[in-house]
FIRO-714099 format. One line per 8 residues: number of its first residue (from 1); their letters; for each residue z, y, x of N, C-alpha, C. Coordinates in steps of 0.02 Angstrom, whole numbers, plus 50000, padded with zeros to 5 digits. Atoms other than C-alpha are relative to their C-alpha. Layout:
NUM) a) Z:Y:X:Z:Y:X:Z:Y:X ~ ...
//
This chain:
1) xxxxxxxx) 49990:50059:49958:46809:46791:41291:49937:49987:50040 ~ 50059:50004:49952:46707:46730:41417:50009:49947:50053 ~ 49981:50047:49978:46657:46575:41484:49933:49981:50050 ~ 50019:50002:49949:46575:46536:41640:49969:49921:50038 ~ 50018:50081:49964:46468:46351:41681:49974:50007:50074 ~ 50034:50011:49914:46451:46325:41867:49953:49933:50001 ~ 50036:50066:49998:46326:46203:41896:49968:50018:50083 ~ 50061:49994:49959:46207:46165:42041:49985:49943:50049
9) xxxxxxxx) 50039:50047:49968:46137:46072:42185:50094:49976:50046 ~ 49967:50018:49952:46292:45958:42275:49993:50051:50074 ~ 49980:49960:49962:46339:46078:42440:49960:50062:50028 ~ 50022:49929:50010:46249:46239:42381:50061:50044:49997 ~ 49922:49975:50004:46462:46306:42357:50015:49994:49937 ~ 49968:50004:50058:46486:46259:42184:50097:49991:49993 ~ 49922:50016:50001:46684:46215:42223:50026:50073:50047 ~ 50001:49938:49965:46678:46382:42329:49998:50066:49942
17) xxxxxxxx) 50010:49953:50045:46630:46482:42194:50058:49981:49945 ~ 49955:50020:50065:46753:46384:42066:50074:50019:50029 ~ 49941:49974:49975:46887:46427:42191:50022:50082:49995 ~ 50024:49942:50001:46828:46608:42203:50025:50040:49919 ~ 49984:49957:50067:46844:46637:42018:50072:49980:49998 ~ 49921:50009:50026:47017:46563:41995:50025:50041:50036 ~ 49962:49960:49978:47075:46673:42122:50001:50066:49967 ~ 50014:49928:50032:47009:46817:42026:50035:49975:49912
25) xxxxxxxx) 49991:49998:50047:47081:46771:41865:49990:49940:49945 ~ 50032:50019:50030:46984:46632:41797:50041:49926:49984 ~ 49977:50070:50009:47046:46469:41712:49945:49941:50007 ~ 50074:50055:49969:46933:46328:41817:50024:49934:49981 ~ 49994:50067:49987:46908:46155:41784:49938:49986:50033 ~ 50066:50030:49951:46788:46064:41907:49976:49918:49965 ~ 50019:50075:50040:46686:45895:41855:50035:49976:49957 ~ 49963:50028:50080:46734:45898:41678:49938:49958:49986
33) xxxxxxxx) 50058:50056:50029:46647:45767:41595:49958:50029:49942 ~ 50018:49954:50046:46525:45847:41482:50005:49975:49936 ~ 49993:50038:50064:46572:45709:41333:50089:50049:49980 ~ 49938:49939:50004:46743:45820:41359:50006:50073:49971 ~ 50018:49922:49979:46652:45976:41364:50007:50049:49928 ~ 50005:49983:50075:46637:45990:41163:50058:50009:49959 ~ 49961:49979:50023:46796:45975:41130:50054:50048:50033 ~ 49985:49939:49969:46858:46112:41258:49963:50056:49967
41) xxxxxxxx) 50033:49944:50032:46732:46226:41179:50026:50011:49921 ~ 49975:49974:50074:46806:46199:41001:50058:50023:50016 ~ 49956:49966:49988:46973:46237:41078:49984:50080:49997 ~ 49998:49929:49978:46901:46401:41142:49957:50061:49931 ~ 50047:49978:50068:46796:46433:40968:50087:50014:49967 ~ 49939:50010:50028:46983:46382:40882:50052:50074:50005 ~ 49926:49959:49982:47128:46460:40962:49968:50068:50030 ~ 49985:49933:49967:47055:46605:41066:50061:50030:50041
49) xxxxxxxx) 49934:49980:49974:47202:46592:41151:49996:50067:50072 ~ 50040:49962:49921:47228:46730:41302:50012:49970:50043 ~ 49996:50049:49962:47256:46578:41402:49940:50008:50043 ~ 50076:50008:50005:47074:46553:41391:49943:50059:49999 ~ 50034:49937:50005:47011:46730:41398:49933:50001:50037 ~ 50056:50009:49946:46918:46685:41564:50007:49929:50016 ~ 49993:50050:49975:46873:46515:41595:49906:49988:50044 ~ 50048:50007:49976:46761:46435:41700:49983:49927:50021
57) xxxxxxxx) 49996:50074:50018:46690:46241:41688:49936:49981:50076 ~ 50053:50023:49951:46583:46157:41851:49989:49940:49942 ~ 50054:50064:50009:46464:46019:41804:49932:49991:50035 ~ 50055:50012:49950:46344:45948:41912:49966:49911:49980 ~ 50037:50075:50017:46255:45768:41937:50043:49933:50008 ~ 49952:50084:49981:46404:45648:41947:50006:49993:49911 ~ 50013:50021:50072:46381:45650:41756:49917:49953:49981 ~ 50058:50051:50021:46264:45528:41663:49939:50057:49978
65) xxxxxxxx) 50046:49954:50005:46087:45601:41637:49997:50007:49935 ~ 50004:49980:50055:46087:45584:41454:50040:50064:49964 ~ 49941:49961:50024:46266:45679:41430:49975:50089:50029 ~ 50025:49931:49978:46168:45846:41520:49982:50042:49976 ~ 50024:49974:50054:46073:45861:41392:50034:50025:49937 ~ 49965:49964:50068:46230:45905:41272:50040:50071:50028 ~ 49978:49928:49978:46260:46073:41372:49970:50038:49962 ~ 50011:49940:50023:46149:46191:41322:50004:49998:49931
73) xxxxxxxx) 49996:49982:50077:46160:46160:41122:50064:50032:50012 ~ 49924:49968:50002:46361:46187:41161:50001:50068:50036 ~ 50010:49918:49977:46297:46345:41262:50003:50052:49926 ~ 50046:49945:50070:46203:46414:41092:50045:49993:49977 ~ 49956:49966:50047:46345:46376:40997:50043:50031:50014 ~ 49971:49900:49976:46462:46485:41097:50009:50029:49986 ~ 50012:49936:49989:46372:46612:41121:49996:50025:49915 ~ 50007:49970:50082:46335:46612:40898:50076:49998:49985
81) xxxxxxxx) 49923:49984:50026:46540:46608:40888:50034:50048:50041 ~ 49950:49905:49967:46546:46784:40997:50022:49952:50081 ~ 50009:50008:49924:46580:46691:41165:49970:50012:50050 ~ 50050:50003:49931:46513:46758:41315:50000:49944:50040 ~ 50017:50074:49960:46432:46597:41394:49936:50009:50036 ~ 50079:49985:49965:46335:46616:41557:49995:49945:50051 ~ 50019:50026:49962:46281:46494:41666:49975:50021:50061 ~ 49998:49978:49939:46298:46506:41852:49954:49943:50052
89) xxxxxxxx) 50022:50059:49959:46161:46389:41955:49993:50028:50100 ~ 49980:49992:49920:46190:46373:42152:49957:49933:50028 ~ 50069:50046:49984:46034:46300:42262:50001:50034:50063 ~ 50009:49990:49920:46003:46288:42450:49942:49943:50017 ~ 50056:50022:49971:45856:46237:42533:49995:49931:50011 ~ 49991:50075:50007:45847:46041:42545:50019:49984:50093 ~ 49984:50019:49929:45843:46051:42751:50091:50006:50021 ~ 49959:49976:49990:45998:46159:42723:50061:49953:49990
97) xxxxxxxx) 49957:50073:50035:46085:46018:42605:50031:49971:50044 ~ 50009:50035:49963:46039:45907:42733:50051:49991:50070 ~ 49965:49979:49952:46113:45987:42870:50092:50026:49998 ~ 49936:49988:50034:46271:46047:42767:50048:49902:49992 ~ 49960:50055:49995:46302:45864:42735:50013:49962:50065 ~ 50004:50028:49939:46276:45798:42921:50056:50028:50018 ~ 49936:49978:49971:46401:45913:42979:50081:49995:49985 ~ 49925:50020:50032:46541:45886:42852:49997:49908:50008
105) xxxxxxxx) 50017:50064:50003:46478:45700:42851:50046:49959:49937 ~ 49992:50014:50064:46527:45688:42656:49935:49986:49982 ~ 50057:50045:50037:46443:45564:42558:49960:50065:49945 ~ 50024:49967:50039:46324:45659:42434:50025:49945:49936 ~ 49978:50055:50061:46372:45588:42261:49955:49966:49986 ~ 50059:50048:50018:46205:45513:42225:49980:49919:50056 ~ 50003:50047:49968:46205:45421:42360:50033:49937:49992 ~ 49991:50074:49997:46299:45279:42297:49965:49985:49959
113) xxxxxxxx) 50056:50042:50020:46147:45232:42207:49965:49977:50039 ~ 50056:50004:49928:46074:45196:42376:49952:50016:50014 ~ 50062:49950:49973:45978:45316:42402:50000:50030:50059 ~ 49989:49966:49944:45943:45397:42541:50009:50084:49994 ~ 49962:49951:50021:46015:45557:42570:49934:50056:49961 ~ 50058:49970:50019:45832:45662:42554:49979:50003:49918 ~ 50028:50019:50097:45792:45558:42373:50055:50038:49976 ~ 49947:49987:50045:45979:45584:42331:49991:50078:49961
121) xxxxxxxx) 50006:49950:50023:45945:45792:42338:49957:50001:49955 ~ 50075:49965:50061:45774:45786:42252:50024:49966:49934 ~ 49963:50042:50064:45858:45652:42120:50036:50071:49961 ~ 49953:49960:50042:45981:45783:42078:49982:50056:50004 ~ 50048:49945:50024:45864:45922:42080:49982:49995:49927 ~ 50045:49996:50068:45762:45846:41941:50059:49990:49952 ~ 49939:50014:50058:45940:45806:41853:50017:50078:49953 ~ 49954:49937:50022:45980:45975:41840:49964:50075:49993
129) xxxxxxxx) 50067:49966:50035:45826:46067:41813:50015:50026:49951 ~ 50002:49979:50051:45871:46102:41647:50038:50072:50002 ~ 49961:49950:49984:46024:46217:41699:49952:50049:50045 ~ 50025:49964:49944:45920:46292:41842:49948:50047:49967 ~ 50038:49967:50048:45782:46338:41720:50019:50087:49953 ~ 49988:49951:50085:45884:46442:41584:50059:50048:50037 ~ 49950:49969:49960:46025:46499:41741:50002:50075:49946 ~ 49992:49919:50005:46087:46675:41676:50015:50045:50082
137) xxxxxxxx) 50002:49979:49949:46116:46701:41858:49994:49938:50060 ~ 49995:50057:49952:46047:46582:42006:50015:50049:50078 ~ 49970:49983:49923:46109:46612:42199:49991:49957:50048 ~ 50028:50054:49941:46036:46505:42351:50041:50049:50039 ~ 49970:49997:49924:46138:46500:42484:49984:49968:50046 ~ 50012:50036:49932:46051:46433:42608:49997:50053:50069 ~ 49984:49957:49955:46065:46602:42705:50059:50031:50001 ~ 49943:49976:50011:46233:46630:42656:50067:49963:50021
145) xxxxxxxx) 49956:50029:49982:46375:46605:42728:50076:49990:49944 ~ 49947:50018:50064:46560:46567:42632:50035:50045:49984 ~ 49970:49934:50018:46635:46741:42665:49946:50039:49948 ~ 50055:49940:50025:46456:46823:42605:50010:49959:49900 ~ 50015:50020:50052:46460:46700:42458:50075:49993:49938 ~ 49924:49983:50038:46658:46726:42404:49978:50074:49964 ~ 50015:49926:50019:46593:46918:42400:49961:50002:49952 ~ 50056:49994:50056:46445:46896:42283:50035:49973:49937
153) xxxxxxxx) 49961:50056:50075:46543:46773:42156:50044:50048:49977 ~ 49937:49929:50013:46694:46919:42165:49936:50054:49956 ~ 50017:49936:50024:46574:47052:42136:49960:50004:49942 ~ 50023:50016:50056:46467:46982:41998:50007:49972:49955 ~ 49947:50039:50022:46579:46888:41910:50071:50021:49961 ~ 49937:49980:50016:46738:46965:41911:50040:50030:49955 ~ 49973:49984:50041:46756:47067:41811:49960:50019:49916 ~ 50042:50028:50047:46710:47040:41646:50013:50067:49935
161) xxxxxxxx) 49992:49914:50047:46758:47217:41549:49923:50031:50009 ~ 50049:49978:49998:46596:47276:41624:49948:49954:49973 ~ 50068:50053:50066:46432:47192:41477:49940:50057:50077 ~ 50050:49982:49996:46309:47306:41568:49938:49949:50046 ~ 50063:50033:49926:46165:47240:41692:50004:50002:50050 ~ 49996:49992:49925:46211:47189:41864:49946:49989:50026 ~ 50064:49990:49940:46088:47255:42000:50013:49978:50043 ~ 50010:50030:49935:46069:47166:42146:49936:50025:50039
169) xxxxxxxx) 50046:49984:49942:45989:47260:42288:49980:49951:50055 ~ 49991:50038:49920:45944:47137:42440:49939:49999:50015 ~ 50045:50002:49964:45836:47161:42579:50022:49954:50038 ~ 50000:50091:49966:45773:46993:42706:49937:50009:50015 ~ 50044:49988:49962:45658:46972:42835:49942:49955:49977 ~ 50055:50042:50015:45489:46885:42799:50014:49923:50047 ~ 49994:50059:49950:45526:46774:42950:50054:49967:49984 ~ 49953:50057:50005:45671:46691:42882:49977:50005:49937
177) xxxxxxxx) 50016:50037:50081:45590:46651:42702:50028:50054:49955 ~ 49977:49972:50039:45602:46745:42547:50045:49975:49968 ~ 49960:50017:50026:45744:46738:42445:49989:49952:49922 ~ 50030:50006:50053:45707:46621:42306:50056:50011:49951 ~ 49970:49975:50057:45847:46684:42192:49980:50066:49978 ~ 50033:49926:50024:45745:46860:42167:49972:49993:49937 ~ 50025:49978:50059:45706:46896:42014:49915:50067:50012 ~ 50050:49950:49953:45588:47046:42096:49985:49993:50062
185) xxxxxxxx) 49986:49978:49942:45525:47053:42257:49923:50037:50038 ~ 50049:49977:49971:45415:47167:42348:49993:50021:50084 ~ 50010:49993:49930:45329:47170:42506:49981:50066:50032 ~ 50040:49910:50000:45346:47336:42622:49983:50000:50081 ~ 50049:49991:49957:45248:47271:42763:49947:50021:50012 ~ 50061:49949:50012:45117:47394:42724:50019:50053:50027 ~ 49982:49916:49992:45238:47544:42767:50017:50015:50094 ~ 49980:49981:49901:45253:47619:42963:50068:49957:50015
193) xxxxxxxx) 49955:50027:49943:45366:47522:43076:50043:50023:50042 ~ 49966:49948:49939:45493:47589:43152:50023:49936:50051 ~ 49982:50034:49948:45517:47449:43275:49934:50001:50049 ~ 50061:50001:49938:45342:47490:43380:50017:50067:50032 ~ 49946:49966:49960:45473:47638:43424:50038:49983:50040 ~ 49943:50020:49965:45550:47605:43570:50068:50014:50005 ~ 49952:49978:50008:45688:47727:43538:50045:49977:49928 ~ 49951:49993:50054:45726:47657:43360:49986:49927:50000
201) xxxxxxxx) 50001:50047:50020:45691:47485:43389:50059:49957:49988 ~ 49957:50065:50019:45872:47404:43409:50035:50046:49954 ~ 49962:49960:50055:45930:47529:43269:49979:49954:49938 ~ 49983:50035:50088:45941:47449:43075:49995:50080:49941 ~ 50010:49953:50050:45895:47549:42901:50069:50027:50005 ~ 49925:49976:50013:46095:47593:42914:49984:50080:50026 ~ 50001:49940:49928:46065:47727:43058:49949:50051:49959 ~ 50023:49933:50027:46016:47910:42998:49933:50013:50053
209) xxxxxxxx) 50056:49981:49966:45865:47900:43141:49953:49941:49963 ~ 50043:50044:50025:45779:47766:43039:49986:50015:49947 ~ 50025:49988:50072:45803:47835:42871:49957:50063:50014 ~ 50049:49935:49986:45750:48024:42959:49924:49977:49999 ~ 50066:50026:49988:45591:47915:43007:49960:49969:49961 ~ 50022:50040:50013:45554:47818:42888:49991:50055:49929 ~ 50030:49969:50068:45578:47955:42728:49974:50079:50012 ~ 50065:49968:49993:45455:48069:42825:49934:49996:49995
217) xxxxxxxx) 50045:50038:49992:45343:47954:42794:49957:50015:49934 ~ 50037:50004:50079:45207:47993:42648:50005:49941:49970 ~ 50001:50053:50050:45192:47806:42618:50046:49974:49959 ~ 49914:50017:50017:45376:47772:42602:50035:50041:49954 ~ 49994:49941:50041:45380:47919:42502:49971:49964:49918 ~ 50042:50032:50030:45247:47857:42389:50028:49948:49961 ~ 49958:50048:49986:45322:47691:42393:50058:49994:49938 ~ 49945:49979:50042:45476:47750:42331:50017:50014:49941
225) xxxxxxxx) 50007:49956:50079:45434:47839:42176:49974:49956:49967 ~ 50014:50038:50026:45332:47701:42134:50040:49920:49959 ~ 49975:50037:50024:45441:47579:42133:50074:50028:49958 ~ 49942:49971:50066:45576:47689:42035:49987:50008:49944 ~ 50040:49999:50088:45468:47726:41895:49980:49934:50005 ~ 49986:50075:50037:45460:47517:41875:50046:49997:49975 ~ 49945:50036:50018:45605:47479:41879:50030:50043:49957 ~ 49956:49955:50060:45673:47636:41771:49968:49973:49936
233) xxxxxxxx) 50038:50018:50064:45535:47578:41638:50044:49940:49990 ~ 49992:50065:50016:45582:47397:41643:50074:49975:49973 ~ 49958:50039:50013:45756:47376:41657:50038:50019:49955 ~ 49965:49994:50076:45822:47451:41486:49971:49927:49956 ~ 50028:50050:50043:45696:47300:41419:50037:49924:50027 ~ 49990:50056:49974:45795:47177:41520:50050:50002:49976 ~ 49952:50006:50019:45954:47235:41468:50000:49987:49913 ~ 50001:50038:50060:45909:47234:41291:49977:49925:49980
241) xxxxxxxx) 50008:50080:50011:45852:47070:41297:50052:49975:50016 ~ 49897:50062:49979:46053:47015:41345:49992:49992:50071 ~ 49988:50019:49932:46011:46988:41529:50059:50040:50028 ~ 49945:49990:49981:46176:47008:41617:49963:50015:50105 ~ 50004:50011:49922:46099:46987:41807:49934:50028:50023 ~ 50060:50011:49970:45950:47037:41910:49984:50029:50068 ~ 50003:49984:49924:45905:47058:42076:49925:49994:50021 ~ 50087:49969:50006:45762:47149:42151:50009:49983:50104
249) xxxxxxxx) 50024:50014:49939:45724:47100:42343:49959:50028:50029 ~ 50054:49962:49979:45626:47204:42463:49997:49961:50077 ~ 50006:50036:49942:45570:47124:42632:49945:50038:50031 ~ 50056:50000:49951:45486:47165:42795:50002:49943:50056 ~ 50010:50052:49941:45449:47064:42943:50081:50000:50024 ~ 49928:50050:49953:45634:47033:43033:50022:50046:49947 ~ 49952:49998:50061:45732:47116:42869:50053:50052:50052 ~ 49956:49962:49963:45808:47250:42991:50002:50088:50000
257) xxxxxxxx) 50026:49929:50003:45719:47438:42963:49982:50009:49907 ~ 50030:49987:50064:45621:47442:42824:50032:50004:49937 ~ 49969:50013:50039:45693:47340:42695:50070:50003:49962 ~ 49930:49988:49985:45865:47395:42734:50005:50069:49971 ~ 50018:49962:50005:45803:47561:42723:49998:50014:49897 ~ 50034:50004:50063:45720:47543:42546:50047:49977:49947 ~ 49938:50017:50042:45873:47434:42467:50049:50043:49982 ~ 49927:49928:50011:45992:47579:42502:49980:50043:49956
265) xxxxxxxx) 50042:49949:50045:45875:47714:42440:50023:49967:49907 ~ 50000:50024:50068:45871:47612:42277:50060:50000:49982 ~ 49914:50009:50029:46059:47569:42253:50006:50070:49990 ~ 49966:49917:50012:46095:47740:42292:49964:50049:49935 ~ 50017:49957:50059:45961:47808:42155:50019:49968:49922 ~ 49991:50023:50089:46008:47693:42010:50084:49994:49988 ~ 49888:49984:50022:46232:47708:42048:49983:50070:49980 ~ 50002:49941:50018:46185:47878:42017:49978:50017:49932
273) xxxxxxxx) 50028:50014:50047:46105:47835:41875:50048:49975:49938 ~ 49941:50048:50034:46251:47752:41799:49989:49917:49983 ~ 50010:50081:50007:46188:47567:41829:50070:49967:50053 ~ 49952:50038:49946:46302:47432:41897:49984:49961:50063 ~ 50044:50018:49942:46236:47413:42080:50061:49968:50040 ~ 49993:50033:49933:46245:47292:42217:49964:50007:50066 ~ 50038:50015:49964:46186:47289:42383:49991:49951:50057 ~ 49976:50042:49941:46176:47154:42506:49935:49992:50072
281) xxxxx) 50044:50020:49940:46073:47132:42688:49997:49957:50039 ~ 49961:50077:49948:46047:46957:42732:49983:49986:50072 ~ 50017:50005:49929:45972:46987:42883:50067:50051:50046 ~ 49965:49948:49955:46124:47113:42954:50067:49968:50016 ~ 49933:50057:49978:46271:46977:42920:50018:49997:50053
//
């Protein structure tokens, strides 16, 4: 069994993602009350029904701040009665919030404490801190759109036969901000440029004249090997530690050659590998 807490920041896509899974299978309830929450979990301790095989519970800050605090014990016990229980946190940039709510011109829920909308986000930041902390998988969408973010929830999510370690490849340009859901991320603005090429500048890591160029390159070469022997060392120690998620980020200046370049390379050496890879390019959307 396997059970799934959405939590996160008011219009990061938490009801996007809760939609997302039910379409795939999942039995959702949205703003359950978490004084509720305990005795849904003994159901799913209880019966085991295959009702309940896949469920998946939102909770966010329209709950009282004390009652927040009775999640994660009901996490631990769960997960000690054989439940897979992972927590899903979803976070977007506070301008992004901002701008997400102006346009729909939905109240934020905090706001009927009269707050203003700015306090309301940071209010329910510090509410929910706790979830955001211990996430088994977090996802900012503040560069993501609702098709890109249906796709990620499908593809990491879905299907729940596969226990191993989902990889998340994603390359992103320096100039639009690093991704802060990375778990890894390394910078390969050190390596040749293929955009001070005039012939390869409106080309992307996709195009076979960028990868020709770029893995003739000693540094990129270099580069390469280096960061494969990390990550081959490391991530048997991640998976034995239970981690279900992790995502490794590579960035250059506009997120279009390089990094594009370098993400593929990688997916392509660790599916080969027999890991469970992703790749995404948020700069190519």
């Amino acid at each position: 069994m396997k059970q799934v807490i959405v939590s996160g920041l008011s219009g990061s896509g938490k009801s996007i993602a809760l939609h997302t899974l039910e379409d795939v299978g999942f039995y959702c309830i949205d703003n359950l009350p978490v004084r509720l929450l305990e005795g849904f979990a003994d159901e799913l301790i209880r019966t085991r029904a295959s009702k309940y095989r896949l469920t998946a519970v939102g909770i966010d800050a329209r709950n009282e701040a004390e009652d927040l605090q009775l999640v994660l014990p009901l996490v631990e016990r769960l997960r000690r009665n054989g439940i897979r229980c992972e927590i899903v946190f979803l976070d977007a940039e506070e301008d992004v919030l901002i701008r997400r709510f102006s346009e729909t011109r939905r109240p934020h829920p905090l706001t009927k404490q009269h707050l203003a909308l700015a306090d309301a986000i940071r209010l329910e930041r510090a509410l929910l801190e706790p979830f955001s902390s211990i996430a088994d998988l977090r996802i900012d969408t503040s560069h993501t759109n609702v098709h890109q973010l249906r796709a990620l929830i499908r593809d990491r999510l879905a299907d729940p036969a596969i226990t191993r370690l989902s990889l998340l490849f994603q390359s992103f340009g320096y100039k639009n901000a690093v991704p802060r859901d990375a778990d890894f991320v390394f910078d390969l603005r050190c390596l040749p440029n293929p955009y001070w090429h005039p012939e390869l500048r409106p080309l992307t890591g996709l195009d076979p004249e960028i990868a020709a160029f770029l893995s003739a390159q000693s540094e990129v070469q270099r580069m390469q090997a280096d960061l494969i022997g990390f990550l081959e060392h490391w991530l048997s120690r991640f998976e034995n530690g239970g981690r279900s998620y992790l995502t490794v980020a590579f960035g250059c200046t506009g997120g279009q050659h390089r990094s594009v370049y370098m993400a593929n390379q990688m997916a392509q050496h660790f599916q080969a590998a027999g890991q469970r890879v992703l790749v995404r390019h948020r700069e190519l959307s």
